[in-house]
KEGU-302761 format. One record per residue (C-alpha): x, y, z; residue in three letters. Coordinates in Angstrom, 1 decimal. Each point is the difference from the previous one (the first is absolute). Layout:
% KEGU-302761
X	Y	Z	residuo
X	Y	Z	ALA
...
//
This chain:
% KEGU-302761
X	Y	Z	residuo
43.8	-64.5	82.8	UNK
3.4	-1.6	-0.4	UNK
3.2	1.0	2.1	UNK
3.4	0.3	0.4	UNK
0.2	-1.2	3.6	UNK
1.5	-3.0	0.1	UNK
3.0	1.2	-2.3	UNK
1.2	2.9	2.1	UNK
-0.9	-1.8	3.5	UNK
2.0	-2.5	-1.4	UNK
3.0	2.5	-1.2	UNK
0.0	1.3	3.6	UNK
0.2	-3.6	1.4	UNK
-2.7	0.5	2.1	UNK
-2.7	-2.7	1.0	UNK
-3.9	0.4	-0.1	UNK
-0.2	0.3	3.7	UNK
2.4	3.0	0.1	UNK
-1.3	1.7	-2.6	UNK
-3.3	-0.2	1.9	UNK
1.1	1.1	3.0	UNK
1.3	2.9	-1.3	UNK
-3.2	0.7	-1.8	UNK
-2.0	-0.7	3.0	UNK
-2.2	-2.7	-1.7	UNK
-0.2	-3.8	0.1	UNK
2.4	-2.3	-2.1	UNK
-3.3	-1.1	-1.8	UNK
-0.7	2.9	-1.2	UNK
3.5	0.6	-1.5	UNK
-0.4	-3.7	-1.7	UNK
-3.4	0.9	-1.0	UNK
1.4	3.1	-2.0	UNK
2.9	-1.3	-1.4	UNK
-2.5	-2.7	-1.5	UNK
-2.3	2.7	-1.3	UNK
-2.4	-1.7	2.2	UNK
-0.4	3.6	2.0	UNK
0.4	3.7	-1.2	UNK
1.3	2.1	3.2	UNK
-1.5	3.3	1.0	UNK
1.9	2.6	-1.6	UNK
1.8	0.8	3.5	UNK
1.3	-3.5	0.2	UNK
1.3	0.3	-3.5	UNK
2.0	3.4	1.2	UNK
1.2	-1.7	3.2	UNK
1.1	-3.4	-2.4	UNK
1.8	2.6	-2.5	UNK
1.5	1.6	3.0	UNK
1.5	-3.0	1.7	UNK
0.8	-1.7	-3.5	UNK
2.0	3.3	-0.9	UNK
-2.1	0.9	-3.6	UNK
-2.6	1.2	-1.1	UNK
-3.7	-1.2	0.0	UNK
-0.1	0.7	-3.6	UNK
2.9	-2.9	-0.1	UNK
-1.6	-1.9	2.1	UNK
-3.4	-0.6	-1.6	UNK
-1.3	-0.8	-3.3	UNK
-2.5	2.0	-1.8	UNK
-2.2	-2.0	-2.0	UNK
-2.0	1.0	-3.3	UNK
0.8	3.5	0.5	UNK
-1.5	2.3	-2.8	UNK
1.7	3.1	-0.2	UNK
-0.4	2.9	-2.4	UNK
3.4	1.6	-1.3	UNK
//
């Protein structure tokens, strides 16, 4: 799943490490996401949308999505 992560941690000028910190994970695991190398738990995506100030649906990229209008 592709993200928005490093775009808006970048708009907030705000480092991996922080943005882990206040996420209460590793910096790892923040590069991992923002290199689509790691999809969070969906509680860690709340608590990145949270601290980054949007919304998870801003955050992350849905990918082959079929929907029915």
């Amino acid at each position: 799943m592709e993200n928005n992560i490093y775009k808006y941690r970048v708009l907030l000028k705000m480092s991996q490490e922080e943005l882990a910190k206040k996420c209460h994970v590793s910096r790892q695991t923040i590069n991992a996401i923002e290199n689509n190398k790691y999809n969070p738990s969906l509680k860690l995506a709340f608590n990145l949308s949270d601290v980054l100030n949007t919304s998870v649906d801003d955050l992350f990229i849905r990918e082959n999505v079929n929907r029915s209008d």
